[in-house]
KOLRO-370453 format. One line per 4 residues: number of its first residue (from 1); their letters; for each residue x, y, z of N, C-alpha, C, CB. Coordinates in steps of 0.05 Angstrom, whole numbers. Glycine has a CB too. Example, Ala and Ser with C-alpha at 12.3 -4.5 7.8 and 13.67 -1.06 7.14 Angstrom:
2
1) AS) 264/-114/156/246/-90/156/264/-66/156/226/-89/181 | 257/-45/142/273/-21/143/258/1/157/282/-12/114
//
This chain:
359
1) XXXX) 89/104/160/117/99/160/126/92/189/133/124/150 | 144/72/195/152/62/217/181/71/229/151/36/213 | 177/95/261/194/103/269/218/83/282/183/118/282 | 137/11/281/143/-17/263/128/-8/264/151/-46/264
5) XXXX) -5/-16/264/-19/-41/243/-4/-54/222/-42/-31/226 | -5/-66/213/3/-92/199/20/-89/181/-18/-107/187 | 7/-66/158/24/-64/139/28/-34/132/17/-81/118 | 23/-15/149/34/12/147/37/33/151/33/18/140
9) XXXX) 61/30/167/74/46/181/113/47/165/70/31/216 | 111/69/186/141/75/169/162/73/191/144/108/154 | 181/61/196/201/58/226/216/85/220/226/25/230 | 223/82/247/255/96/259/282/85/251/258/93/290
13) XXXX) 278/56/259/299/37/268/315/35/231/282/0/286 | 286/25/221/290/13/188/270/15/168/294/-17/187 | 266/32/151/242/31/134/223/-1/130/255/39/105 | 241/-4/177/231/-32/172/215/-32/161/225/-46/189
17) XXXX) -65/-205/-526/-91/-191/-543/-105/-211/-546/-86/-176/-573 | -113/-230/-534/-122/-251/-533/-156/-236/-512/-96/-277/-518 | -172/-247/-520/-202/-248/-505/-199/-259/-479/-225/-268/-521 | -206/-250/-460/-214/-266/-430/-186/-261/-419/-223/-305/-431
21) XXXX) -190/-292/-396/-170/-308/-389/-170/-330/-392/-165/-308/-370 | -145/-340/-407/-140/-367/-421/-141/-387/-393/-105/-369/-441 | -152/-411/-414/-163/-436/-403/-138/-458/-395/-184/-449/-427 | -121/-462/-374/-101/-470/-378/-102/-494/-357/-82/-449/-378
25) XXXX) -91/-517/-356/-91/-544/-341/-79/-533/-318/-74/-572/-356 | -87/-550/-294/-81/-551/-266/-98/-541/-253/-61/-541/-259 | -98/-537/-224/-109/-517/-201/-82/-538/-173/-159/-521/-194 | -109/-534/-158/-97/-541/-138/-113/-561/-109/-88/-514/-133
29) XXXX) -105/-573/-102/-116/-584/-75/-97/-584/-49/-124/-614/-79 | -107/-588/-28/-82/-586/-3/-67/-602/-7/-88/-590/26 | -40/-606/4/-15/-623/-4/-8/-624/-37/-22/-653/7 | -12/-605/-47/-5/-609/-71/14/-591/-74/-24/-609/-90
33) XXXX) 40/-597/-98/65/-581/-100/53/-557/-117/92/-597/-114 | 52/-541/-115/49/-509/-136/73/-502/-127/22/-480/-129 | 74/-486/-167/101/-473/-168/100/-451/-153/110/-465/-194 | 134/-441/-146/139/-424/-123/151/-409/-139/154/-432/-98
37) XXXX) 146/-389/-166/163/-371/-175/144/-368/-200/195/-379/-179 | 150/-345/-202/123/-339/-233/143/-346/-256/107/-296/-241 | 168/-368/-257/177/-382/-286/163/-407/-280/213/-387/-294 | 153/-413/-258/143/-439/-242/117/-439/-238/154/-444/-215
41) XXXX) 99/-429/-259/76/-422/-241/60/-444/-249/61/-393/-245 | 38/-450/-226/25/-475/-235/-5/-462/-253/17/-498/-203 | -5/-473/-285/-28/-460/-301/-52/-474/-281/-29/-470/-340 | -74/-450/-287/-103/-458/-268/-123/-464/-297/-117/-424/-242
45) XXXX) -141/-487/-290/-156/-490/-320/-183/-479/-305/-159/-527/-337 | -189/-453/-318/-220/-445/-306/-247/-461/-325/-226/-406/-310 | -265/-464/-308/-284/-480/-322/-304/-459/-338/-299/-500/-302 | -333/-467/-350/-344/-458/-370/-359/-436/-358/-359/-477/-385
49) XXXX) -360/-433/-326/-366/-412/-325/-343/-394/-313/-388/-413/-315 | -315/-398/-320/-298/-375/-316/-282/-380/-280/-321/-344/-319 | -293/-411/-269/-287/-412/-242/-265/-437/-239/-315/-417/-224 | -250/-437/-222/-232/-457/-205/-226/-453/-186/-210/-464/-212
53) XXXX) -218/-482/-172/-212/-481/-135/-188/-489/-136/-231/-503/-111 | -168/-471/-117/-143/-475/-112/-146/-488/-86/-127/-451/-113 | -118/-499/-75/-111/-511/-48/-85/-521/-50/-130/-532/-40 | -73/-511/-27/-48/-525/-26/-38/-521/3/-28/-515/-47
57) XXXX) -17/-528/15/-6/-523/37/22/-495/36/4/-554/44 | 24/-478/65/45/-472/65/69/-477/89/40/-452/60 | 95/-478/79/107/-485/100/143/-466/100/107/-522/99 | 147/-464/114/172/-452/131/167/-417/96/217/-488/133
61) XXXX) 189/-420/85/189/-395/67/172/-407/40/223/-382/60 | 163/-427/40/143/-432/9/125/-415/0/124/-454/9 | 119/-408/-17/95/-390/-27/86/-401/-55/105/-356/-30 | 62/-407/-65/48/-414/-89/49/-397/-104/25/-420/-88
65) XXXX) 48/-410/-127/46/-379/-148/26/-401/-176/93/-360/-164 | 2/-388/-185/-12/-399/-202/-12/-377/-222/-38/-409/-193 | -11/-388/-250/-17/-371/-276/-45/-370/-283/-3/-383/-300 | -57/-350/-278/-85/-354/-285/-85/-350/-319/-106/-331/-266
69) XXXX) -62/-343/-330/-62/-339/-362/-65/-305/-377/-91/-357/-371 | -60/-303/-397/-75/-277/-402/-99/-257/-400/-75/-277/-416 | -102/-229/-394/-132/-213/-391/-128/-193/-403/-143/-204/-364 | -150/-185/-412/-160/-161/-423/-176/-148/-402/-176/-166/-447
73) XXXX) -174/-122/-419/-186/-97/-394/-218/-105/-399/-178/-54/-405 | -235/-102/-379/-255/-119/-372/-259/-137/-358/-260/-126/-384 | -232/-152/-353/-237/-178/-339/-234/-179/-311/-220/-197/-348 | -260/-186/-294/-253/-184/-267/-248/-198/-250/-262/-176/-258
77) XXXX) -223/-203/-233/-219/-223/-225/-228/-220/-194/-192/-230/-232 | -237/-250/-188/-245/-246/-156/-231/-278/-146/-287/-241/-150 | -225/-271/-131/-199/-296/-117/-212/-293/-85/-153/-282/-120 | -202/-316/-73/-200/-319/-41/-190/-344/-34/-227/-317/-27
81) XXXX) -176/-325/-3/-158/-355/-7/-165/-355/28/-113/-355/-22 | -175/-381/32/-179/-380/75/-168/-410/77/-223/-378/96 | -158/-401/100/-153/-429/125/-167/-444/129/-151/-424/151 | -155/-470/120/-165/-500/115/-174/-507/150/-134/-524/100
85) XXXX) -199/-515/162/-213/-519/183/-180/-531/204/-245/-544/175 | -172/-523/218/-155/-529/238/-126/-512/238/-150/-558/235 | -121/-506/204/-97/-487/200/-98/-461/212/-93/-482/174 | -72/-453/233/-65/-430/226/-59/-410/215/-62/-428/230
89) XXXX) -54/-417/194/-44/-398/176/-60/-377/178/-42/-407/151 | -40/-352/157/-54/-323/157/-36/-318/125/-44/-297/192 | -58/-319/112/-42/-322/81/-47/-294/77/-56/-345/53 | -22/-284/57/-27/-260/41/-36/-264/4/1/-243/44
93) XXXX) -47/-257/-16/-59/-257/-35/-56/-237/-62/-78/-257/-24 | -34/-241/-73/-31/-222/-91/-36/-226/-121/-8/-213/-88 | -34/-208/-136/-40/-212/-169/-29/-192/-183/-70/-210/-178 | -12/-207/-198/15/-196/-208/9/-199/-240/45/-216/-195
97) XXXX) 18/-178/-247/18/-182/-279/46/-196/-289/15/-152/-294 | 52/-193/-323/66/-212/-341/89/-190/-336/53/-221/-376 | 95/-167/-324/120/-152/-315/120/-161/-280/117/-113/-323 | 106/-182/-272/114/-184/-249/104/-159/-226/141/-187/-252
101) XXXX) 95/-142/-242/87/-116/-226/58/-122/-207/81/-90/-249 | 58/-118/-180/32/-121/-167/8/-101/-181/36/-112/-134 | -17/-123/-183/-42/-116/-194/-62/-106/-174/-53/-138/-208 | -59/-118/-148/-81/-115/-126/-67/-145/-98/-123/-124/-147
105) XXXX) -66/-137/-79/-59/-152/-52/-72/-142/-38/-34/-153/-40 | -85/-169/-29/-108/-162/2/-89/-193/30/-163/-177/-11 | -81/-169/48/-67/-189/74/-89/-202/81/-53/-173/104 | -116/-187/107/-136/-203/116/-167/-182/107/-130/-210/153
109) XXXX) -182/-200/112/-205/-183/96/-219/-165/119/-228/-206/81 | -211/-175/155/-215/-155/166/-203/-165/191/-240/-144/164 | -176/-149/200/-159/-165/224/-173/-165/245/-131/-154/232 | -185/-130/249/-196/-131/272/-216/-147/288/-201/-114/273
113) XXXX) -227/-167/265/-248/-179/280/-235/-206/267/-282/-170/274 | -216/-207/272/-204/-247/262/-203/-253/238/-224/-274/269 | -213/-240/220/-215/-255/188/-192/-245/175/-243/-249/167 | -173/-267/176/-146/-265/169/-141/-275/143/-129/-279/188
117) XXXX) -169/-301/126/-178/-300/100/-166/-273/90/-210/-302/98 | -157/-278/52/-153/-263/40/-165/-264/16/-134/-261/41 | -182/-243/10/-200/-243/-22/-184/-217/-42/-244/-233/-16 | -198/-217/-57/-189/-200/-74/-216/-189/-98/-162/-216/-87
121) XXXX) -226/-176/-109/-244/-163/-126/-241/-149/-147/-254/-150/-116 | -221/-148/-167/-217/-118/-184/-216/-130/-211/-186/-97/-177 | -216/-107/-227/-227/-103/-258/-199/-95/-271/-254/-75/-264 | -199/-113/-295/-170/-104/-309/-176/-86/-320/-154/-120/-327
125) XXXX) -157/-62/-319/-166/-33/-336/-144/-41/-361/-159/5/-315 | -123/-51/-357/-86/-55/-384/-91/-96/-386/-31/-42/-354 | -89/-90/-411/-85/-119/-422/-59/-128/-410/-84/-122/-456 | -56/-147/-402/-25/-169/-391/-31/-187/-399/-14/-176/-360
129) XXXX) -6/-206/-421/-16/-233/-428/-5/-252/-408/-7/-241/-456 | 0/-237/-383/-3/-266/-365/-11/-240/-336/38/-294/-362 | -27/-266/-324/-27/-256/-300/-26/-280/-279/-50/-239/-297 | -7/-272/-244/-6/-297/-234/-22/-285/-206/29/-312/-231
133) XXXX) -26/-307/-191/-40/-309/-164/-18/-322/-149/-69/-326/-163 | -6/-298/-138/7/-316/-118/0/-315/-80/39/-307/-123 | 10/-337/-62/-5/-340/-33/21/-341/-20/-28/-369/-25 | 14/-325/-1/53/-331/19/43/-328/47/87/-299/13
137) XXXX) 53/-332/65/44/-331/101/50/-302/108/68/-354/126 | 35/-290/123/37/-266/128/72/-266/141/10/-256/147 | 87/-248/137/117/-249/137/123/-251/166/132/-223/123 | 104/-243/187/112/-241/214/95/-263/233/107/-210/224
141) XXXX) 82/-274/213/75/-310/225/90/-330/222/50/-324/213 | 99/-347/242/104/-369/244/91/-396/233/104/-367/263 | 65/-391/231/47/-410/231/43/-420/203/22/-400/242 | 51/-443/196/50/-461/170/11/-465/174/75/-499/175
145) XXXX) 13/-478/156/-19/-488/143/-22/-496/118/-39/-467/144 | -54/-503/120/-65/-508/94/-87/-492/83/-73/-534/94 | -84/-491/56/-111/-468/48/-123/-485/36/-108/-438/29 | -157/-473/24/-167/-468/13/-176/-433/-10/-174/-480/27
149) XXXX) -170/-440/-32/-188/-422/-47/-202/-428/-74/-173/-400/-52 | -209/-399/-78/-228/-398/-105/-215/-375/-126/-263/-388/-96 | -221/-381/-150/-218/-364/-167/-248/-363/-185/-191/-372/-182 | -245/-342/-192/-263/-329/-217/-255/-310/-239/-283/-316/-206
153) XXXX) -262/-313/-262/-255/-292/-283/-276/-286/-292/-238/-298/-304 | -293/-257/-293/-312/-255/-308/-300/-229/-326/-340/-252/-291 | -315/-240/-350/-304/-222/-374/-321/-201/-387/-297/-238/-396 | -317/-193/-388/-334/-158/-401/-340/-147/-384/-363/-154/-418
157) XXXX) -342/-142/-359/-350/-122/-339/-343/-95/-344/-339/-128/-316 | -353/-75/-346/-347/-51/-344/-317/-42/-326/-372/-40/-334 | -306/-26/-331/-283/-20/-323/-293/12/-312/-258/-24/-348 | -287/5/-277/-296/30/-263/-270/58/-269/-300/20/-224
161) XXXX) -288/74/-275/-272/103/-278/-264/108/-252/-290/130/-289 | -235/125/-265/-225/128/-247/-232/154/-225/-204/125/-258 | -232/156/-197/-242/181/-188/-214/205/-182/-261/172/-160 | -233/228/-174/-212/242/-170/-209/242/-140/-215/269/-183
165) XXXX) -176/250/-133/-177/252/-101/-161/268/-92/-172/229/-87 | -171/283/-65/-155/313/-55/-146/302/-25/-180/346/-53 | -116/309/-27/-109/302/-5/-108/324/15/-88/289/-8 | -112/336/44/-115/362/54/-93/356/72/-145/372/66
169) XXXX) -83/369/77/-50/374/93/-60/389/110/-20/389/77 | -70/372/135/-87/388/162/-66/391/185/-118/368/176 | -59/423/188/-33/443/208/-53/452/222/-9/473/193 | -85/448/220/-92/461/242/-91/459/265/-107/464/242
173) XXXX) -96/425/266/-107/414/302/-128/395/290/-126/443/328 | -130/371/303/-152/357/292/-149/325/316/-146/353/252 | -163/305/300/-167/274/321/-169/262/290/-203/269/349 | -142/235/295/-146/218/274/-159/181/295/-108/218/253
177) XXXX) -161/169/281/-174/146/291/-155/125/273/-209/145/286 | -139/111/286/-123/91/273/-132/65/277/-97/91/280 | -137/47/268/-144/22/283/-123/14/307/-146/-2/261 | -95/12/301/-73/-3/319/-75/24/337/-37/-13/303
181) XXXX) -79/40/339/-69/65/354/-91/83/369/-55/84/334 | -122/73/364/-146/94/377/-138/108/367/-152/103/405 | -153/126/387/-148/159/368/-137/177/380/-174/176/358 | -122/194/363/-88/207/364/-104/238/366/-59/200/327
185) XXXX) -101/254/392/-106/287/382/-82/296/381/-125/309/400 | -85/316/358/-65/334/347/-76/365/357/-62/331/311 | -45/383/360/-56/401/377/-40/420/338/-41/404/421 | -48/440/340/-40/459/313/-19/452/311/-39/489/312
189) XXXX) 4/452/293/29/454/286/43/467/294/33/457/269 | 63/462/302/78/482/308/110/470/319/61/500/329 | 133/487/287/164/481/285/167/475/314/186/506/273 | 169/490/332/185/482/366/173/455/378/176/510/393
193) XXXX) 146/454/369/151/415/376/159/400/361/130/397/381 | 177/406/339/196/378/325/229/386/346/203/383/273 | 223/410/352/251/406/370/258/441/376/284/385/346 | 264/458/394/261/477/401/278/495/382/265/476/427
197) XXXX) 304/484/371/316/495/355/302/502/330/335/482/353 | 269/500/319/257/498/298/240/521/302/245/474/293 | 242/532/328/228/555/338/227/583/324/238/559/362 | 200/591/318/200/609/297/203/609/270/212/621/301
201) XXXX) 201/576/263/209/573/236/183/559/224/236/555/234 | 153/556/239/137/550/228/120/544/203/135/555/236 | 126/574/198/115/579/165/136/572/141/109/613/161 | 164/560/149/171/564/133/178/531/131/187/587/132
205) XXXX) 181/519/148/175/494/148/149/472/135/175/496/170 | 127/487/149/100/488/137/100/488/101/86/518/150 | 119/513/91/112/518/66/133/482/46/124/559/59 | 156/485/65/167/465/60/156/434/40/173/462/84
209) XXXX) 137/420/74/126/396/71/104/411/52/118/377/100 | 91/425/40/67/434/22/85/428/5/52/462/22 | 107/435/-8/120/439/-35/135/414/-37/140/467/-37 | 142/406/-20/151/377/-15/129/349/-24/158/375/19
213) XXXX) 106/356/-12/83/336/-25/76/341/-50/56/335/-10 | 70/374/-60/59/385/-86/81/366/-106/61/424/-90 | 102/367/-100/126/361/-124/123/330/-120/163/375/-118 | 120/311/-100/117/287/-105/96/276/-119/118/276/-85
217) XXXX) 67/286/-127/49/270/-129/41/294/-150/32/259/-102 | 62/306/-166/56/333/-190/56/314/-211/82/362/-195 | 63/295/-219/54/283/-250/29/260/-247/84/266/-268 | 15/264/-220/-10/244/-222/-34/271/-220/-11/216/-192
221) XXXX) -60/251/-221/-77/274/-217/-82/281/-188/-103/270/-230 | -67/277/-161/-84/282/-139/-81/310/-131/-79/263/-117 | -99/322/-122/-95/350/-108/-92/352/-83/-114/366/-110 | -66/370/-76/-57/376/-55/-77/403/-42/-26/381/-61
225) XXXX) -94/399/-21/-101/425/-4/-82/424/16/-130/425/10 | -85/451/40/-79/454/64/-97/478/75/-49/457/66 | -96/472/106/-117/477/120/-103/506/123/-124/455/144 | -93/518/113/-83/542/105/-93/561/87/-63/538/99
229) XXXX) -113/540/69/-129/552/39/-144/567/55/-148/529/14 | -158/594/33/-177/611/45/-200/584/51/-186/641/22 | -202/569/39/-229/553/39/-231/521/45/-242/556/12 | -237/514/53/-234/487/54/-232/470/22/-260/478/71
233) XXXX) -231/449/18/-237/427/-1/-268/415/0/-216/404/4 | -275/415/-18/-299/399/-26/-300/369/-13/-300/398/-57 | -316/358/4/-322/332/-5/-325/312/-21/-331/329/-2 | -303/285/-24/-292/281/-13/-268/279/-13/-301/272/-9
237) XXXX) -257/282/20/-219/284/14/-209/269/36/-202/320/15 | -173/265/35/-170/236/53/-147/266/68/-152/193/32 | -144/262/91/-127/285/116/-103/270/115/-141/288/156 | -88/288/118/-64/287/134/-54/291/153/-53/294/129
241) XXXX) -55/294/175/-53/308/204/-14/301/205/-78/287/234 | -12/328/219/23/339/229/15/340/268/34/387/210 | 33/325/268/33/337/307/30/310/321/-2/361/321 | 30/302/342/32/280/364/53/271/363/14/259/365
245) XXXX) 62/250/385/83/236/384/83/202/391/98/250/400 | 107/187/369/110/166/368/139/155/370/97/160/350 | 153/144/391/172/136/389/180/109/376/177/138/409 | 159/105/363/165/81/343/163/85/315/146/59/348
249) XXXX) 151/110/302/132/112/279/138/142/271/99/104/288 | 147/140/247/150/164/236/119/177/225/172/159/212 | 104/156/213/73/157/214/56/129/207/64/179/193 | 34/137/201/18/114/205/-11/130/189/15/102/244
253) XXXX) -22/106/178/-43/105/158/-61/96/162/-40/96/140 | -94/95/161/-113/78/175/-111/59/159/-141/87/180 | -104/54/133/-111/25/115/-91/36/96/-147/16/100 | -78/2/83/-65/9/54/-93/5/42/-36/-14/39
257) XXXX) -104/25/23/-126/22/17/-139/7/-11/-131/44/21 | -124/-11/-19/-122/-19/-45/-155/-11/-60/-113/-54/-45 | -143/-7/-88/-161/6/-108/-177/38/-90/-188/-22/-119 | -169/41/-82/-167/77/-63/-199/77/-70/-141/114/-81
261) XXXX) -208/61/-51/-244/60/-50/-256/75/-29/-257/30/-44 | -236/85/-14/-246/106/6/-234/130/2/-240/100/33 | -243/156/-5/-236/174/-12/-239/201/18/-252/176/-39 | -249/189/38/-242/196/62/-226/189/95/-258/199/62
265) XXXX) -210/169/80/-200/158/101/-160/175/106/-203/120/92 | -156/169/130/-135/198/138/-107/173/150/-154/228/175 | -88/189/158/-65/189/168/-52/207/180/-53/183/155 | -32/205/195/-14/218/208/16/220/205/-18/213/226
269) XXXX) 34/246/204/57/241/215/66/253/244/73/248/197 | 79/240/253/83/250/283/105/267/279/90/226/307 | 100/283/284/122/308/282/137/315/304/111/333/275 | 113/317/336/131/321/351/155/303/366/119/331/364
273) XXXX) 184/321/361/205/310/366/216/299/342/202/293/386 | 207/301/317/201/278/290/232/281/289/179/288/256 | 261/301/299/281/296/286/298/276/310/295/324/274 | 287/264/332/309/248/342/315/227/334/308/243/363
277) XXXX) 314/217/309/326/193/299/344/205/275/304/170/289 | 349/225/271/373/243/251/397/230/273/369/289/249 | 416/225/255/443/223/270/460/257/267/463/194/254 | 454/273/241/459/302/239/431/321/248/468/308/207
281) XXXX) 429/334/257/404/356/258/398/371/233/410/378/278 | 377/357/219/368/370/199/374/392/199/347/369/195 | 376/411/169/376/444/183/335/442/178/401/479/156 | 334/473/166/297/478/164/291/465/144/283/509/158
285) XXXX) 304/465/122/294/453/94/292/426/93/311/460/72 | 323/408/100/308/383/104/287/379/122/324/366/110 | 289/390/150/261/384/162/236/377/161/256/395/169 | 234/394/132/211/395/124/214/384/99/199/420/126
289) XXXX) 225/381/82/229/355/66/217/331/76/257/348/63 | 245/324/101/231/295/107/208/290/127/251/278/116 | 194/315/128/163/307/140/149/314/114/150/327/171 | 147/323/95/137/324/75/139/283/61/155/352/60
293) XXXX) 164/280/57/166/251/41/142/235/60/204/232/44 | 151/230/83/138/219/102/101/227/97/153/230/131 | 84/243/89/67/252/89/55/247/62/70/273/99 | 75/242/43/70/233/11/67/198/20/104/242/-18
297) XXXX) 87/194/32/87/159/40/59/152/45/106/150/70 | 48/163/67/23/160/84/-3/167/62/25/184/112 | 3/189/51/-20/194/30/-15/167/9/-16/228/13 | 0/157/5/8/132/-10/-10/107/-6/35/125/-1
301) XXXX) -2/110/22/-15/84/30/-45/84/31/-6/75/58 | -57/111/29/-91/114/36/-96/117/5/-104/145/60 | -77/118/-18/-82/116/-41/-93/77/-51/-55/130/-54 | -70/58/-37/-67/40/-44/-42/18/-43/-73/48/-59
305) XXXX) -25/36/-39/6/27/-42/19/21/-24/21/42/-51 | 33/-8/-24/49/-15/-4/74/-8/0/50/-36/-2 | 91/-18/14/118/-18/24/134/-32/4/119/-32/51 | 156/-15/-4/187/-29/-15/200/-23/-8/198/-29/-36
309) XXXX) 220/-42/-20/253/-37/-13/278/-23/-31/263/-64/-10 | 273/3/-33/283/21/-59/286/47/-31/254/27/-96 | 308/49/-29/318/82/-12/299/105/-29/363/93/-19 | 308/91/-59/293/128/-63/262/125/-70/309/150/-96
313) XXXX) 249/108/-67/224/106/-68/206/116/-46/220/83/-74 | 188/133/-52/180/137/-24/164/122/-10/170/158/-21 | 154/102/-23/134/79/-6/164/65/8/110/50/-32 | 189/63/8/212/47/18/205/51/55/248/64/5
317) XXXX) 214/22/58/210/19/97/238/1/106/174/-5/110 | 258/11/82/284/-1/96/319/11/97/285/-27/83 | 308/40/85/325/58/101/325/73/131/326/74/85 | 350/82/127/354/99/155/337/129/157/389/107/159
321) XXXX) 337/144/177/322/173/172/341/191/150/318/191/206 | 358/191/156/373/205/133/358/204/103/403/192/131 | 348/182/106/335/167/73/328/190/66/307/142/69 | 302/207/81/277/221/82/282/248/74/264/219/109
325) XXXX) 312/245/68/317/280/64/331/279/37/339/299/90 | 328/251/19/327/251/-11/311/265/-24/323/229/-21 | 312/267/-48/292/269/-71/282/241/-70/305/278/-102 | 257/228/-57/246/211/-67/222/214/-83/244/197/-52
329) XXXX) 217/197/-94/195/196/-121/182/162/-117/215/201/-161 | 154/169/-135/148/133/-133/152/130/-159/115/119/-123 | 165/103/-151/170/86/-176/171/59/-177/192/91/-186 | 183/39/-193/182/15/-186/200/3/-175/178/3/-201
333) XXXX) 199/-14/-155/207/-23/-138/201/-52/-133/202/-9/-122 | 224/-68/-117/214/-84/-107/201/-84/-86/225/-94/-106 | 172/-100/-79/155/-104/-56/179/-106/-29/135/-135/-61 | 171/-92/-8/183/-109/15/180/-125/18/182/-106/34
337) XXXX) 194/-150/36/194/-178/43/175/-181/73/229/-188/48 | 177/-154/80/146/-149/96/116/-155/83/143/-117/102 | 113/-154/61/92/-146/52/90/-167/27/94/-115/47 | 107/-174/10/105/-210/-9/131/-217/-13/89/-213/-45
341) XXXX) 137/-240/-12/172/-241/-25/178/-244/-58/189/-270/-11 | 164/-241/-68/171/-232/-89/144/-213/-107/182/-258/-103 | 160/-199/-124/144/-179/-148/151/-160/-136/111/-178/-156 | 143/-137/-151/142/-106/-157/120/-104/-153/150/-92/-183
345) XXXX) 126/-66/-141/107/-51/-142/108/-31/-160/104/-42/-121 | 98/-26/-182/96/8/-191/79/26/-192/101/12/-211 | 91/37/-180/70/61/-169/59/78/-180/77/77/-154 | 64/84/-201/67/107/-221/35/100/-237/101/103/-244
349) XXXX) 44/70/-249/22/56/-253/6/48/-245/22/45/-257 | 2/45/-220/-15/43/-190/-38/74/-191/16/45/-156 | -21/93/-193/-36/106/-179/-52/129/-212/-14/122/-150 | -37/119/-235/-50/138/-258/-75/107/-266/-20/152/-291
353) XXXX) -86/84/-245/-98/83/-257/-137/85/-243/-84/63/-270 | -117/94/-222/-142/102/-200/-139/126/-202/-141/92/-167 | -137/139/-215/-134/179/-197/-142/193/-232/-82/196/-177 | -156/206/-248/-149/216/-267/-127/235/-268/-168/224/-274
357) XXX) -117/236/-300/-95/251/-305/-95/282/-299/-90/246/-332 | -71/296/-286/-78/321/-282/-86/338/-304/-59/331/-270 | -104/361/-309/-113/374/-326/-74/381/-338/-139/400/-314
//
């Protein structure tokens, strides 16, 4: 969460029945018009073994949008979309079902080392009789271009089960490793570094953001630890770390981790000082509310889930701090304009289909 890496953080300022997939006419080459709206979408005709090549250009706010047609659970789609030999561009890559709801978005396939290319890999688990591919410029580039990509549909693949995952709410002290940020040490928790007036209120704060995360993420299957349990958690589990400071960043995530393929990867919220962007002084309870939301956000993003624009959603990156001391919940939402300019996210659906159901 930005008190503004690429796509997740949380601010201060602003939350700145058909078989297969149908066989349908078109694709694409560079300079060619593709529709810009999924009533507009340009149909893709895959060939006999399930493949087509897209291409087109982007320029000032344009974005492509292709109908790859209807899928069934089984069907796996693998897409990529890279920069035509001279283009700058830095495309983003999403796959949206027939509710418009995001299926899977990959920004770059790995920033830190330049590959600003975007692919994609995943298995339909829910039938949609349409699904689209849409390409847009990463929102904070300038840089027009031309792509190249590929599509594939392969059909019957096994549909990976879903795993289970424990998130640990670490008050001890610990070292997280961010990509945009090295690595952050956290010294134990403790209320008097969010602000002296919190002094002596540790544990009860503490119990706060625990009951605050337990109740956000209570109708999926993930399990909430804290480094408070007589015992640790089993391997494997993704951290949470409380403590350091960021005058930009309420917290920060090592990856939105789409399809939550790492079941050990961590985040942070910065706590200390965490209430100088309140225009009122929390009392204890919100305090810990809204470092709790903030800590569901972050566990969010190492689930999979991006950024919207919904106050009461807790993936939202475009309210004020006040936001944070709602009842937020995930739900559906529109995507931020950070992150695609058009579709939904739902989360709900997002995350019951990676996580099994709670007992």
């Amino acid at each position: 969460m930005t008190r503004s890496a690429k796509l997740l953080c949380l601010s201060v300022s602003g939350f700145a029945a058909l078989v297969g997939c149908g066989v349908f006419g078109g694709g694409g080459v560079p300079g060619q018009q593709i529709g810009n709206s999924f009533a507009t979408a340009t149909p893709v005709t895959l060939d006999a073994d399930g493949k087509a090549a897209l291409g087109s250009s982007l320029a000032g706010n344009k974005i492509d949008v292709y109908d790859i047609g209807p899928c069934n659970p089984g069907d796996r789609i693998i897409a990529s979309i890279v920069p035509t030999t001279g283009s700058f561009l830095d495309p983003v890559m999403a796959i949206f079902d027939a509710n418009e709801d995001l299926f899977i978005l990959n920004d770059d396939v790995d920033f830190a080392s330049g590959r600003l290319d975007s692919a994609v890999d995943e298995v339909v688990s829910v039938a949609s009789p349409k699904f689209y591919l849409a390409v847009s410029k990463f929102a904070f580039s300038g840089q027009d271009g031309a792509y190249l990509g590929s599509l594939e549909v392969q059909r019957g693949v096994p549909i990976p089960p879903p795993f289970a995952q424990v998130i640990l709410l670490n008050f001890a002290g610990g070292s997280v490793d961010i990509p945009s940020e090295g690595t952050i040490n956290v010294d134990p928790f403790d209320a008097a570094d969010i602000d002296p007036i919190y002094a002596g209120q540790t544990m009860q704060i503490k119990n706060t953001i625990i009951n605050t995360v337990k109740e956000n993420f209570a109708e999926f299957g993930v399990v909430i630890a804290t480094s408070d349990d007589p015992s640790p958690p089993a391997n494997p589990f993704s951290t949470i770390e409380f403590g350091a400071f960021s005058g930009t960043k309420f917290g920060i995530a090592q990856s939105v981790d789409a399809g939550n393929l790492d079941r050990c990867d961590d985040g942070i919220v910065f706590t200390d000082n965490f209430d100088d962007p309140f225009l009122n002084q929390p009392d204890v309870v919100g305090i810990g509310v809204a470092i709790g939301n903030v800590a569901a956000h972050e566990a969010g993003h190492l689930l999979g889930l991006n950024h919207v624009a919904d106050i009461l959603d807790l993936m939202d990156t475009t309210g004020s701090a006040s936001t944070l001391l709602a009842d937020q919940t995930f739900q559906t939402s529109p995507l931020s304009t950070s992150i695609f300019p058009i579709g939904n996210q739902n989360a709900p659906a997002i995350l019951n289909r990676i996580i099994p159901p709670p007992p």
